[in-house]
N, C-alpha and C positions, 0 to 999 in steps of 0.2 A: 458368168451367169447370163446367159440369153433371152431370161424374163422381161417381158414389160412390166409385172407386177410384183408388188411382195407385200399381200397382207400380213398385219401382225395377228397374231390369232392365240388365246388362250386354249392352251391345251386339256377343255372340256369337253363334254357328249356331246354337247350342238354344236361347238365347231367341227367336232370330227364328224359328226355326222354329218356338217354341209360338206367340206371335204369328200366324204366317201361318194357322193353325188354329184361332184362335179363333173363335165365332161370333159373326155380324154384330149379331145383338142383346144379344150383351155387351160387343163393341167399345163399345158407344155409351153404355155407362155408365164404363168404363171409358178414362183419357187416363194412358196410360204413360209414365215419364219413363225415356229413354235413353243408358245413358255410355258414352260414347266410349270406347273403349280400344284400346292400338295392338294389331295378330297379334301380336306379341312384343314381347320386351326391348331388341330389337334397331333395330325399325322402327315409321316413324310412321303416322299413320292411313290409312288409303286412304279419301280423300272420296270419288269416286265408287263405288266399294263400299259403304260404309257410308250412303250415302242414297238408291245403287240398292235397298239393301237394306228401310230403312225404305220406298219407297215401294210394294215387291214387297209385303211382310208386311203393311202397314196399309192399311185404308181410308183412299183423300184426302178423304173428306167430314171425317173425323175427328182431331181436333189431336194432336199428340206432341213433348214437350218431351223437348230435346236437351242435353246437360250435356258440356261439355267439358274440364271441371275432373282429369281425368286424364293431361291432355297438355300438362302445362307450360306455364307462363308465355308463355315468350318466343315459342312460334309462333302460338297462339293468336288474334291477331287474323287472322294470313293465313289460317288454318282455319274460322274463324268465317267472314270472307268466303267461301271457297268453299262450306264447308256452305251456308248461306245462298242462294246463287247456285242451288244445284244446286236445292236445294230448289224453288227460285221454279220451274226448268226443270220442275221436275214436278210444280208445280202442290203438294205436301205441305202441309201445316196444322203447318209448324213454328214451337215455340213456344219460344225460348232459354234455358235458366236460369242465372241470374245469381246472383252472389257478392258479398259485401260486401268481400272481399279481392282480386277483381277485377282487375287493372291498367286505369290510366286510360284506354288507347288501347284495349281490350276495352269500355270500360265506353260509350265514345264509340262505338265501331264499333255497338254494339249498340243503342244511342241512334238512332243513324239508320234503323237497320235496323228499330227499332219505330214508327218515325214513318213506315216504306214500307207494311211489312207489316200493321198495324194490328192483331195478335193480342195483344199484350200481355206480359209474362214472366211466368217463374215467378222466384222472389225464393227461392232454398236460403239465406238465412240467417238469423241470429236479433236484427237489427237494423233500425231501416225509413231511416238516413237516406240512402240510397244512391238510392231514388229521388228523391232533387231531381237527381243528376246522371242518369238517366237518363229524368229529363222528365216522364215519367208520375204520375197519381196511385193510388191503393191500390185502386181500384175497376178500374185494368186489368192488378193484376198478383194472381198465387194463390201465397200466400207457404207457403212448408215450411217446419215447424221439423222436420227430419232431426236424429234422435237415434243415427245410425250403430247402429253394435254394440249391444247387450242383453244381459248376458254372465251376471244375475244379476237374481232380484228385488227387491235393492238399488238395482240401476242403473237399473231400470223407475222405483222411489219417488222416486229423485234426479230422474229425467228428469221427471215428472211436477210437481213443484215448479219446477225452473229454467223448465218450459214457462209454467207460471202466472207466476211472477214477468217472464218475456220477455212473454207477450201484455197484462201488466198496464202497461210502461212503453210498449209502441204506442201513437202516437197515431191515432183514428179505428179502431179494432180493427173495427166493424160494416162500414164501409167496404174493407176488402178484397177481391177477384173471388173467392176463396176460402181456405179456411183449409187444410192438408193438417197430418196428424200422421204421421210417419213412423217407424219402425226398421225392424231386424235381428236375431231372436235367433239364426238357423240358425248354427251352431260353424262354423269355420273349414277343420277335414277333420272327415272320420268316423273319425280314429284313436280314438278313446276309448268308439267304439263295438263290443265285441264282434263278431267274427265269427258269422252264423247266430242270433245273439240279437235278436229284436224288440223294438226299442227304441221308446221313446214322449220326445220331447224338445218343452219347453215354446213356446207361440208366444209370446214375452213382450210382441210388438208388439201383439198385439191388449189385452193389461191394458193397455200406454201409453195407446193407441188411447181403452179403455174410461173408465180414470181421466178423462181429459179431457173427455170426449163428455158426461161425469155433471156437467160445472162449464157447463149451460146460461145460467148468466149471462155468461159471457168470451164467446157467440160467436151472430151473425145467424143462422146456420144450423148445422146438427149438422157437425162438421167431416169432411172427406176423409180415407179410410184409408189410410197411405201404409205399403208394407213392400218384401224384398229380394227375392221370393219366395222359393225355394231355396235362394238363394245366400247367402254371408257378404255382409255389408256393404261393408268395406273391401277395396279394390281392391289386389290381390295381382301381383306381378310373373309374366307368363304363366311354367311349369315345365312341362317336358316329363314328363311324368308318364302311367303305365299303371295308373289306379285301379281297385280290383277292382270290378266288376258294383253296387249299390248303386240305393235308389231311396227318393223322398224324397216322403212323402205326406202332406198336409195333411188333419187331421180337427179335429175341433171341440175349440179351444182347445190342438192339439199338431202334431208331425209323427207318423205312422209311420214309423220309419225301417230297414232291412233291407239287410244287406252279405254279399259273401261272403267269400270269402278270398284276396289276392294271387296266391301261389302254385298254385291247385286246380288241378291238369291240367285240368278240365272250362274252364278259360277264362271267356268272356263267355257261354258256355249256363249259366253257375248262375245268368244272367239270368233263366232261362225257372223254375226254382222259387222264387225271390225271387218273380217276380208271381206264382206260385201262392199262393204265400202271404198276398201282398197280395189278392188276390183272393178269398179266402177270410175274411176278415176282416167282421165286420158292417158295417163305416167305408165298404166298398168302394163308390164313388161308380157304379161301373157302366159299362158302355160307351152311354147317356145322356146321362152329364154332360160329359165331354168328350174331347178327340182323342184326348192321352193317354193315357184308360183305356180307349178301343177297342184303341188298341196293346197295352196291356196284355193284355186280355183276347185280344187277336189272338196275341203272344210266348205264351201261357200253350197257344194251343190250336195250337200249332206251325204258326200260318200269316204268320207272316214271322219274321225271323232275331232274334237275341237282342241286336241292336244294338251301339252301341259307345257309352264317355262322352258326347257329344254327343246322343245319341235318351235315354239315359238323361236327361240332364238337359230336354231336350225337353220328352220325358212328363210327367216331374214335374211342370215349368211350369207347361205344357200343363192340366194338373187342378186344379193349384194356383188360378191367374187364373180358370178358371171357378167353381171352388167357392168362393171367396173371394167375390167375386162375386155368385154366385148367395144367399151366404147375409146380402152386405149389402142386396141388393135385397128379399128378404124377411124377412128377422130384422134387418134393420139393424143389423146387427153384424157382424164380420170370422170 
């Protein structure tokens, strides 16, 4: 993997949407990893949608690992096959990731499936002896230690130790295709954020990120930045839900964060002075840096409509992966 980044990204409309507007020369630093999740509570995945989708949004020149770890055990290899299948149909650079808790007939299916396709896995866990059953050695697979949630900068200290003691008991640690370090601090809703008050809430993934990058003897190369973008970590049961207007902006070392109020007669238009605000701000990445904040800056100057959740979380994205990005490619940091 070549990447300097690897957002973890929920496989819904607003992330692919941000996705589908990224630009070509940040694609190519960046190899997203994507989870499965079903429309609802109710129903399971739809494979040919969801890898019509991956292969609308992404360049095929460029890899994207798929994580199916939100869809149960028991179907999981028949999924895996068609994922799989569909993929090959379109030609995608998909690249599996694998679990140390796995079931065997997963672990086999995918076992084949890396001896067709020759891309190699991703390894989400924090043990290596999983690849003897799936055939491979450390040099074709890019392991994550995924530290989920961040919820404090206690849980940053702990995670940053337990990561050191995991990469100390690997064997051949230089040997790995790559190294990714991952979390999530973004809260779960923005209930505990005021209404109308600009909030500033910590990136805690990037101190993980930093903590470890600073321990150049553990690793061959500075390691991959892995986080949730916008989103919580853990994977929540889909709720039908009408959240108020709200918009979630990555600056250096936090979010800005800006909501309105459930109730306001004004609806989804106290969209349009959220990003005034947002845009008024020094932080303001510009309609430059990505799709995003053209939306942005386009809602602000009343030339398209005030959106809904889905463009909301879009944009956010949308600005997020590029500025992230763009500040690992020259400040080599998140």
């Amino acid at each position: 993997m070549g990447a300097l980044y690897m957002p973890i990204l929920k496989g819904k409309g607003g992330e692919f949407e941000a996705l589908a507007h990224m630009a070509r020369s940040t694609a190519s630093s960046v190899t997203p990893l994507i989870e499965a999740v079903p429309k609802s509570s109710a129903t399971e995945l739809d494979v040919s949608w969801f890898v019509r989708e991956i292969r609308t949004v992404w360049p095929l020149s460029e890899m994207v690992v798929i994580d199916l770890c939100h869809l149960g055990a028991a179907g999981q290899p028949a999924l895996w096959e068609e994922v799989l299948s569909e993929a090959r149909h379109y030609q995608a650079k998909v690249v599996p990731a694998v679990h140390f808790d796995d079931e065997a007939s997963v672990v086999e299916l995918l076992a084949r499936a890396l001896a067709v396709d020759r891309r190699g896995c991703c390894l989400r866990v924090d043990a290596a002896d999983l690849l003897a059953d799936l055939r491979i050695e450390p040099d074709e697979a890019d392991l994550v230690l995924d530290f989920g949630a961040l919820s404090d900068d206690q849980t940053v200290s702990h995670a940053i130790e337990r990561a050191i003691e995991h990469l100390e008991r690997l064997p051949r640690l230089e040997r790995w295709r790559s190294v990714v370090v991952a979390g999530g601090a973004f809260p779960e809703n923005l209930s505990k954020v005021d209404s109308w008050s600009l909030t500033s809430l910590p990136r805690r993934e990037a101190d993980l990120w930093a903590g470890l990058a600073s321990r150049k003897s553990f690793f061959r190369q500075q390691p991959i930045f892995g986080d949730y973008g916008v989103a919580y970590p853990p994977h929540t049961r889909p709720v039908r839900a009408n959240p108020p207007p709200n918009i979630r902006y990555a600056v250096d070392g936090h979010w800005m964060v800006l909501r309105g109020r459930k109730n306001d007669p004004r609806g989804n238009e106290q969209y349009r002075e959220i990003c005034r605000v947002m845009s008024q701000l020094p932080d303001f990445g510009g309609a430059g840096l990505s799709w995003g904040d053209v939306c942005i800056a386009k809602v602000v100057a009343n030339e398209i409509g005030p959106g809904n959740p889905k463009k909301w979380r879009a944009y956010g994205t949308s600005h997020h992966l590029e500025y992230v990005t763009s500040r690992l490619a020259s400040l080599g940091a998140p």
